[in-house]
C-alpha positions as CSV (number, residue, x, y, z in Angstrom):
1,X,0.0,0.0,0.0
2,X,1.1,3.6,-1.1
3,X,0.0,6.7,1.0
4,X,-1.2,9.4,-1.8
5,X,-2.9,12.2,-0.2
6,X,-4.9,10.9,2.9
7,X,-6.0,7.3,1.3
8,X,-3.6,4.2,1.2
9,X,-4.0,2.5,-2.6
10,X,-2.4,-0.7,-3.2
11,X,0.8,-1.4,-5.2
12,X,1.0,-2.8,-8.2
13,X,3.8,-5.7,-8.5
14,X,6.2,-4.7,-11.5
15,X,8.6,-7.2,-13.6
16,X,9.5,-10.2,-11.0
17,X,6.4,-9.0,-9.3
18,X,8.8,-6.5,-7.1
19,X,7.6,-3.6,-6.0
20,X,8.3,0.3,-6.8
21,X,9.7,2.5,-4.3
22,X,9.2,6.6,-5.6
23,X,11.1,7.7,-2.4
24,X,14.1,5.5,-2.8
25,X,14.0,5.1,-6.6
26,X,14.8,1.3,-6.0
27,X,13.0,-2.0,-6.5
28,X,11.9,-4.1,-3.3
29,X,11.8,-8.0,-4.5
30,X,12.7,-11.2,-3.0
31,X,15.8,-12.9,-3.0
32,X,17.3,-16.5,-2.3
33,X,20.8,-17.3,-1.1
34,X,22.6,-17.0,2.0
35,X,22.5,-14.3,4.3
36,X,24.3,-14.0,7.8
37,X,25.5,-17.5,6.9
38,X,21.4,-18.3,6.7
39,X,19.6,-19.5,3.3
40,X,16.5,-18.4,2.4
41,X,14.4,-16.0,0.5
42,X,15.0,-12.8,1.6
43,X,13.7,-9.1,1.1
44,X,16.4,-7.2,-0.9
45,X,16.8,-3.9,-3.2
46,X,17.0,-3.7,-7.0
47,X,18.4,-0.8,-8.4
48,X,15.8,0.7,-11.6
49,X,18.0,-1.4,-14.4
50,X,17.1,-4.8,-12.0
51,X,20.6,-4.9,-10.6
52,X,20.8,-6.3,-6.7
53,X,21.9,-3.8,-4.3
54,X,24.8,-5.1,-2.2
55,X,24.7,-5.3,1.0
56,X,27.8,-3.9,3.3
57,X,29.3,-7.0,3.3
58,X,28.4,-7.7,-0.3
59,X,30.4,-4.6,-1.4
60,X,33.4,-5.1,1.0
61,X,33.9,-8.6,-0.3
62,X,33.6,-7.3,-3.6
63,X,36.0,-4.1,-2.7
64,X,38.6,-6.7,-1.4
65,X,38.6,-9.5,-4.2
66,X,39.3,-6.6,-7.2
67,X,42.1,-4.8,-5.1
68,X,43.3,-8.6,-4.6
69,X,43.0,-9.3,-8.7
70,X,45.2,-5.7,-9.4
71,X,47.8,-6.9,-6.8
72,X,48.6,-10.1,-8.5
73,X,50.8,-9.5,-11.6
74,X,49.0,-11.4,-14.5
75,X,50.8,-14.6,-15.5
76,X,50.9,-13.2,-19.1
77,X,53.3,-10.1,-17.8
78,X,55.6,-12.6,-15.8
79,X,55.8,-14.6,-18.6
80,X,57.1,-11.6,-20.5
81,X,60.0,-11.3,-17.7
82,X,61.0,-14.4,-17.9
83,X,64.7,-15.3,-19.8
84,X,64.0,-16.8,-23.3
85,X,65.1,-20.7,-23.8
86,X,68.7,-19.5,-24.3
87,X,69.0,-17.5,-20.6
88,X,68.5,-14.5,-22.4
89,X,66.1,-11.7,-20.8
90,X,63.9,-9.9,-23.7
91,X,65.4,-7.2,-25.5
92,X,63.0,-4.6,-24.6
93,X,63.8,-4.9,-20.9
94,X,66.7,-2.1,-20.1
């Protein structure tokens, strides 16, 4: 239900029969998977485009696994540094 003036009308389910939030632009829709180490369908957010809205721990996890990924040198690069088949390093290296 939606207060509009001083009358409550009901909501209307959108795609995924989620429902329209005006005040926080976001979706409100269920959700299945683990939470707080807990499955089960659970309320969550959508952004407009249908996107999940992380939770805090969603996003630190997230945060922490692509500052992990830059750290690691890609195994194509250390390939590059490696000496040839003759002990030689490559000729672009000073």
């Amino acid at each position: 239900m939606a207060l509009q003036g001083q009358q409550y009308i009901p909501l209307t389910p959108g795609l995924h029969d989620q429902l329209w939030s005006n005040v926080l632009q976001l979706w409100l829709g269920t959700w299945e998977g683990v939470f707080l180490r807990e499955a089960g369908i659970w309320l969550r957010f959508f952004e407009p485009e249908g996107q999940i809205v992380p939770t805090a721990e969603e996003s630190v996890r997230t945060q922490a696994e692509a500052e992990r990924q830059r750290a690691e040198p890609s195994g194509n690069v250390l390939k590059l540094l490696r000496p040839n088949s003759h002990g030689c390093m490559p000729a672009w290296l000073p």
